[in-house]
Legacy VTK file of the C-alpha trace (Angstrom):
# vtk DataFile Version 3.0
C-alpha trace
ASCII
DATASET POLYDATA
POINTS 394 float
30.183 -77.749 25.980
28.388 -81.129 26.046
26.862 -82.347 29.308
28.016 -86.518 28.484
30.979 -85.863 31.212
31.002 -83.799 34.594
34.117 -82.084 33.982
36.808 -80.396 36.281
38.276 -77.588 35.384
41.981 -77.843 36.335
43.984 -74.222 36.426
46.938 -74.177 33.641
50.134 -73.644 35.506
53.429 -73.908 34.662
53.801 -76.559 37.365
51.726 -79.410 35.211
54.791 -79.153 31.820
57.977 -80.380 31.299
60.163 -78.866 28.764
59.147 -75.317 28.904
61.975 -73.068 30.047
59.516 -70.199 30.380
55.458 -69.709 30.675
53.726 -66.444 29.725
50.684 -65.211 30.941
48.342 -64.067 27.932
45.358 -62.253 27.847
43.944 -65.464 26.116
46.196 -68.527 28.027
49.091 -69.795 29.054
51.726 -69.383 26.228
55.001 -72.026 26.995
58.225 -70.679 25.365
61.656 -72.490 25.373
63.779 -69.260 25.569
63.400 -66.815 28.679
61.811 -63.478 28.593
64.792 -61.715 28.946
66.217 -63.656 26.153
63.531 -62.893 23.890
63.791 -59.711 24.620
67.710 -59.457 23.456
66.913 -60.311 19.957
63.812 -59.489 17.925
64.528 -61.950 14.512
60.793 -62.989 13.925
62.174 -66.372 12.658
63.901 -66.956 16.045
60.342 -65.617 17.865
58.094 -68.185 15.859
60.734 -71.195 16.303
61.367 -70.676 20.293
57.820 -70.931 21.225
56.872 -73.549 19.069
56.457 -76.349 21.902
58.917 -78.703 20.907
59.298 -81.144 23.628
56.994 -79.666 25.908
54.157 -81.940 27.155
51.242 -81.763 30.162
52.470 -84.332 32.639
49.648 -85.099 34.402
48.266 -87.361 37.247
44.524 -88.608 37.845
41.856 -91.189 37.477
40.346 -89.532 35.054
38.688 -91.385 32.046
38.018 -88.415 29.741
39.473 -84.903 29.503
40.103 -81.787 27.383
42.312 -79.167 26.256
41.241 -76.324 25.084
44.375 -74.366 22.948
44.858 -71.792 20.530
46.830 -72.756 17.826
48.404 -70.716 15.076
48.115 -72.490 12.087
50.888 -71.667 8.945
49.874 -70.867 5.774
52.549 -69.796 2.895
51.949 -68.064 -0.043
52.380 -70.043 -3.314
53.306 -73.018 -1.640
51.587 -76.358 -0.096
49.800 -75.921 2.439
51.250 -77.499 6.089
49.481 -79.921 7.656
48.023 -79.549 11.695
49.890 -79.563 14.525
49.681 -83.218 16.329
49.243 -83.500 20.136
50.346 -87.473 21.189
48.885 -88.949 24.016
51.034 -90.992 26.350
49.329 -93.260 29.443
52.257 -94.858 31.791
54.363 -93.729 29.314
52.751 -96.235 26.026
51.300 -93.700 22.972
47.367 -94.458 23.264
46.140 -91.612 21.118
46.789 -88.688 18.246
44.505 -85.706 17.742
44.622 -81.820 15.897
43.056 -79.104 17.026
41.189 -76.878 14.120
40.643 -72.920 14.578
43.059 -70.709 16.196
45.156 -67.494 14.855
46.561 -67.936 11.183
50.130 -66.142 10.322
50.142 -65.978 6.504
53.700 -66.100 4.974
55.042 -64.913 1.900
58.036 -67.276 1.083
59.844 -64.921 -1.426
59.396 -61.329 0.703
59.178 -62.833 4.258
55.859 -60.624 4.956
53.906 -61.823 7.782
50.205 -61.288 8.826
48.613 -62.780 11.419
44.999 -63.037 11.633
43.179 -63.817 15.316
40.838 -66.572 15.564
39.189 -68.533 18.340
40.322 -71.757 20.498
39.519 -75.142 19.895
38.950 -78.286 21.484
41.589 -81.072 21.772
39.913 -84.273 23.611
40.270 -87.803 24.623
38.158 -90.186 26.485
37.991 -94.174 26.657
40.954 -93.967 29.138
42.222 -96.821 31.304
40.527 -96.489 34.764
42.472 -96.165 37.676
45.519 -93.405 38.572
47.969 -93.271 35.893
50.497 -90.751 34.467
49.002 -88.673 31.456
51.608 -87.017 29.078
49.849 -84.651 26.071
52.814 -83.388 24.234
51.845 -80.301 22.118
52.869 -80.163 18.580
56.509 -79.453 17.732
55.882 -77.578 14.991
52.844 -75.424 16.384
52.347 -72.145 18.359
50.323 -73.693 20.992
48.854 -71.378 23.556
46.668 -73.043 26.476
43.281 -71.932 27.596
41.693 -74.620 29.283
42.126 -78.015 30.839
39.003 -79.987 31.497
38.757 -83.604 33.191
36.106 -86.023 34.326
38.609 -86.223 37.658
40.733 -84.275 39.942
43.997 -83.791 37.746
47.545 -83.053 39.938
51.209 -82.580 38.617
52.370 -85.896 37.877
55.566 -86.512 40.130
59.341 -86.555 39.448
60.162 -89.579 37.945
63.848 -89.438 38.845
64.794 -89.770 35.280
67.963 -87.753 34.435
67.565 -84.439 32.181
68.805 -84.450 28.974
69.408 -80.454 27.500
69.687 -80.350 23.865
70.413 -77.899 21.761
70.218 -77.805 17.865
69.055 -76.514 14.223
65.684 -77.201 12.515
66.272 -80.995 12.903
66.778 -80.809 16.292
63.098 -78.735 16.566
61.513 -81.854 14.661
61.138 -80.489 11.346
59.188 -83.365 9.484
58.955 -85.949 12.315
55.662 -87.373 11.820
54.644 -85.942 15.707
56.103 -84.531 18.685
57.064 -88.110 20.012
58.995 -88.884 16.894
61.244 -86.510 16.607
64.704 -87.807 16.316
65.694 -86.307 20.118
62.519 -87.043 21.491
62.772 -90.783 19.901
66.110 -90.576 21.491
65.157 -89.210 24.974
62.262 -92.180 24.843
65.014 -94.894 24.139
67.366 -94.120 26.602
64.706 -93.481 29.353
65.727 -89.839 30.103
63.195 -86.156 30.178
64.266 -84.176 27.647
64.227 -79.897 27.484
64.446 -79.424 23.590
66.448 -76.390 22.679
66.333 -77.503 18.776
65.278 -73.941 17.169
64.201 -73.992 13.413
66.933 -71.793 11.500
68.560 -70.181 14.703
71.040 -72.502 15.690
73.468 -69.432 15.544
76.060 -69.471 18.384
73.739 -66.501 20.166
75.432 -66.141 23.661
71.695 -65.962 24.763
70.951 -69.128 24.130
74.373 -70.436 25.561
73.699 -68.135 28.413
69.844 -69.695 28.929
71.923 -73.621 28.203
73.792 -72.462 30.978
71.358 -71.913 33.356
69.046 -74.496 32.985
69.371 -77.672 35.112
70.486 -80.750 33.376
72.226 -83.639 33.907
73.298 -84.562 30.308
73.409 -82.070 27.431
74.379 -82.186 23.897
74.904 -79.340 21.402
74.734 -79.869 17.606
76.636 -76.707 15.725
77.267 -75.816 12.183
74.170 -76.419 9.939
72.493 -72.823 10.729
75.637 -71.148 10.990
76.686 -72.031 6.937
72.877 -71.929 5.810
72.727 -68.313 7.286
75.994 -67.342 5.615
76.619 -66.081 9.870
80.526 -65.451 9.673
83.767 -66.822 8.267
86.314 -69.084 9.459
88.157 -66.427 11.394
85.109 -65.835 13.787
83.925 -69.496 14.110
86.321 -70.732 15.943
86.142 -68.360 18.786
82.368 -68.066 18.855
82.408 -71.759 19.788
84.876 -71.749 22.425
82.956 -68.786 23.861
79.583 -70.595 23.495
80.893 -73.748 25.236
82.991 -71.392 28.289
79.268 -70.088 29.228
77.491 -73.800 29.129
80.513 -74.428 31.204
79.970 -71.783 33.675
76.495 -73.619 34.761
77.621 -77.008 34.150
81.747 -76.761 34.952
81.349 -81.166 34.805
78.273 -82.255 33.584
78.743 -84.415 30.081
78.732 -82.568 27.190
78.614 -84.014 23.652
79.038 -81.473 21.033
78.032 -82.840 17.936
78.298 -81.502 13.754
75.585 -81.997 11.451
74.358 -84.832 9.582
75.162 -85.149 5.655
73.610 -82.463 3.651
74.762 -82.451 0.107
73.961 -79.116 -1.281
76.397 -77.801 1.345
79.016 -80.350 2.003
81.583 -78.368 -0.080
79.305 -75.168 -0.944
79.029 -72.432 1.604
75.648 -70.640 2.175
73.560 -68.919 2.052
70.405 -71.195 1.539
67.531 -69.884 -0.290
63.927 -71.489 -1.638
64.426 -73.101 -5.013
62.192 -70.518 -6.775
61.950 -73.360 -9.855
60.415 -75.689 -6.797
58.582 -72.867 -5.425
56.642 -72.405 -8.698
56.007 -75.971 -9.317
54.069 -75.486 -5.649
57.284 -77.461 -4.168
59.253 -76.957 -1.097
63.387 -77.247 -1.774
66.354 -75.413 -0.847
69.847 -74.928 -2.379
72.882 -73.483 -2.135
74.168 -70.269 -3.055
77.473 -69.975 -2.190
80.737 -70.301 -4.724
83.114 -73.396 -3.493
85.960 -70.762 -4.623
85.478 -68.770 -1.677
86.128 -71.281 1.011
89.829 -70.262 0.032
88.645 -66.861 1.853
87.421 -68.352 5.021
83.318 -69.060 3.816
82.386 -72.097 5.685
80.677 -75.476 4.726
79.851 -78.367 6.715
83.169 -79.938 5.806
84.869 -77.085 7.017
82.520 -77.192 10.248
83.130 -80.704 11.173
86.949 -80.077 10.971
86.724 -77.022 13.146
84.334 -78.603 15.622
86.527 -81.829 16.236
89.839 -80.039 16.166
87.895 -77.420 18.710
86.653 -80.851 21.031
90.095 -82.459 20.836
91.528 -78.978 22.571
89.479 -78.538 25.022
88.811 -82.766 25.998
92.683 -82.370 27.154
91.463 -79.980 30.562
88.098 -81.485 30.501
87.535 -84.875 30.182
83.399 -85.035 30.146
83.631 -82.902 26.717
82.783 -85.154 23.791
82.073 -85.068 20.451
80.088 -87.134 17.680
80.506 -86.488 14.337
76.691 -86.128 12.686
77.847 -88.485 9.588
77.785 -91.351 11.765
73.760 -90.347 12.754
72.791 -89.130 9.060
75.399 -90.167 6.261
76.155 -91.330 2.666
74.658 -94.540 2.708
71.502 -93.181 4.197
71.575 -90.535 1.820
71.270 -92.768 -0.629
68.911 -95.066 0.798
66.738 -91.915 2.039
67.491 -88.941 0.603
66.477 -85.266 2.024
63.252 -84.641 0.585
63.749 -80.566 0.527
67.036 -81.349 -0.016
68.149 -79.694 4.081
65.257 -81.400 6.140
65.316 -85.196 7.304
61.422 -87.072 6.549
59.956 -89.124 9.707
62.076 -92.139 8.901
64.659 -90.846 8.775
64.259 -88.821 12.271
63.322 -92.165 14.012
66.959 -93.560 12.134
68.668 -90.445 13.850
66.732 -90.841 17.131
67.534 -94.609 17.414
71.729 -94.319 16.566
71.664 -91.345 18.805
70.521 -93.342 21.309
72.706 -95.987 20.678
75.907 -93.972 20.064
75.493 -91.463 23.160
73.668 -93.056 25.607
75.444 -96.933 25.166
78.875 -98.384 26.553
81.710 -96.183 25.023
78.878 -92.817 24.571
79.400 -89.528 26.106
76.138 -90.295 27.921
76.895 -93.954 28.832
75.859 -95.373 32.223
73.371 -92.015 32.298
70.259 -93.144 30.726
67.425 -95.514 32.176
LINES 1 395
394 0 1 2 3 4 5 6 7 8 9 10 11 12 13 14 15 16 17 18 19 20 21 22 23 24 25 26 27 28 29 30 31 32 33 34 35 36 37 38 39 40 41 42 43 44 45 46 47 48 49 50 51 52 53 54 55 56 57 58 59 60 61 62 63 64 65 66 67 68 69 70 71 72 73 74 75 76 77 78 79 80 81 82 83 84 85 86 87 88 89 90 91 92 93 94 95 96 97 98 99 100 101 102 103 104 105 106 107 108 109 110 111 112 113 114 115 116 117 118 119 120 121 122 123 124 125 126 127 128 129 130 131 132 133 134 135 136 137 138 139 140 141 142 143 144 145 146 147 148 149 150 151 152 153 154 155 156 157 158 159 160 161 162 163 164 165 166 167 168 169 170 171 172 173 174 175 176 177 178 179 180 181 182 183 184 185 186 187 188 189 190 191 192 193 194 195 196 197 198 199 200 201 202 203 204 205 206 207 208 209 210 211 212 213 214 215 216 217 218 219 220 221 222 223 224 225 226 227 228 229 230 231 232 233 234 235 236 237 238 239 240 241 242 243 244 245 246 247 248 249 250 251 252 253 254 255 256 257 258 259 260 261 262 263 264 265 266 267 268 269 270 271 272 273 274 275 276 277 278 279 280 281 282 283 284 285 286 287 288 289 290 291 292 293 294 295 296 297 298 299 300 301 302 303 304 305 306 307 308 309 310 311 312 313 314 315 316 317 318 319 320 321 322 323 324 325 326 327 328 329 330 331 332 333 334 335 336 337 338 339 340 341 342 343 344 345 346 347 348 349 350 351 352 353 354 355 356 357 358 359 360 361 362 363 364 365 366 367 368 369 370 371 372 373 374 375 376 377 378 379 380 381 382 383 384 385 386 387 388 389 390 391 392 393
């Protein structure tokens, strides 16, 4: 460590984030997760493991007069097999609440993944060194949100100042639940994905509950939805549920009027907007599964498609057609005995005009733009006069 700054070592606790609904104690740091314990512990799906404690959402939140500081994390960096490589994690640096800086943090463990088998290794490396300096003098509020898309465990937090728990802001809390898109997939940083664009616009904290691929109607998660404090939350169904092939139309139905009972039990009147996915041609009319376009894969290209027949939706397979149908038809019921229950059909965030104008680049995952589109109608749709959320936000 350089001697140019007298640092402060500040003690990692779970007290300085927002947007963790758990913190584990490693032998190496402090790990944030966005599941429980004893929900991780009720379902051991590696994909669901690597998604929930990727820190989407989850930021420092930090007070001082500090002018420099550090972080010290350990990252785990993905690298798949026959396939581009994915780019570092980016931590954004908000002051009073404006972005003043970006940075990546090199090292940390690798998990190697084979695309075709699903083998995982990981390999153990060392921490490394996220820092900042050139800040405005003076107290301010410091938010370092860790990459969305990361494993981010934290060793060490360094400053050239005393460094406190910022304090409440008073903002409401916004609890979201989704799919891949929801967990950022290619937002160009944790800022910009499409909820936390949202969350930004409409001047509320957000707890991200987006989990890559495991947006599966797991009473877990509505159980841990349930008991997290929130004054707004949205759900957004359907996507994981065809792409996984889960269940057929027979056991859909029920599955979401048991997920939304248990949100309910926590939250018998808080607003709740449950919303159906965005347009996604490969499964509009084609049920699932998804798999890796092995043509793609061998070009060194990430794309998806679909492998379900569009015959055997007459036997109950599901598509996002099919979804959307079942999910406003479901809202509709319900919104007669409970009148904060709401629903936004994801066409109207994501649909055929956008599309065309900016299509799916692996054919399942929105690019940046189009998360900051998403982020800005959500906004505008749910948190505006006539929204589920209206009169909530800032």
């Amino acid at each position: 460590m350089d001697t140019e700054y007298d640092w402060i070592t500040t003690p990692l606790t779970a007290q300085l984030l927002r947007g963790a609904v758990d913190v584990e104690r490693t032998d190496r740091g402090l790990l944030p997760h966005r599941l429980p314990a004893w929900a991780r512990a009720q379902c051991d799906d590696g994909q669901l493991a690597m998604a929930e404690a990727q820190p989407s959402g989850i930021r420092l939140v930090l007070r001082t007069r500090a002018t420099a500081l550090e972080l010290d994390t350990l990252p785990v960096k993905r690298v798949y097999v026959d396939a581009p490589s994915r780019p570092d994690g980016v931590y954004d640096l908000l002051v009073d609440g404006r972005p003043a800086g970006q940075g990546v943090v090199k090292g940390g463990d690798t998990a190697t993944i084979d695309l075709k088998t699903g083998a995982t290794e990981l390999r153990r490396g060392t921490p490394g060194t996220l820092r900042f300096t050139d800040l405005p003098e003076g107290v301010k509020d410091i938010e370092i949100w860790l990459p969305h898309n990361e494993i981010t465990e934290l060793v060490a937090l360094r400053a050239d100042a005393p460094v406190e728990p910022a304090p409440a802001n008073g903002r409401k809390v916004w609890l979201h639940h989704g799919s891949s898109i929801s967990h950022g997939s290619d937002a160009a940083s944790p800022t910009h994905t499409w909820p936390a664009h949202a969350a930004s616009l409409a001047g509320v904290e957000l707890i991200n509950l987006g989990f890559a691929g495991s947006a599966l109607l797991d009473p877990f998660t509505a159980r841990t939805l349930r008991d997290t404090p929130a004054d707004l939350i949205s759900v957004k169904l359907g996507i994981n549920v065809v792409n996984a092939d889960l269940m057929r139309l027979r056991a859909f139905g029920p599955a979401v009027h048991g997920f939304l009972d248990t949100i309910r039990e926590g939250h018998p009147t808080t607003p709740l907007l449950v919303v159906s996915p965005i347009l996604c041609p490969i499964h509009e009319d084609t049920p699932g599964p998804t798999a890796w376009a092995l043509g793609a894969l061998a070009e060194g290209r990430l794309r998806f498609t679909a492998m379900g027949d569009p015959a055997d939706v007459a036997s109950g397979k599901l598509t996002l057609n099919v979804v959307r149908e079942q999910l406003a038809r479901i809202v509709k019921q319900r919104s007669a005995d409970d009148p904060n229950l709401h629903h936004l059909d994801g066409r109207a965030l994501y649909g055929e005009a956008d599309s065309a104008e900016l299509p799916l680049p692996d054919d399942l995952h929105p690019d940046a733009a189009t998360h900051r589109r998403i982020g800005e109608r959500f906004a505008r749709l749910a948190f505006t006069d006539g929204g589920a959320f209206a009169d909530h936000g800032a």
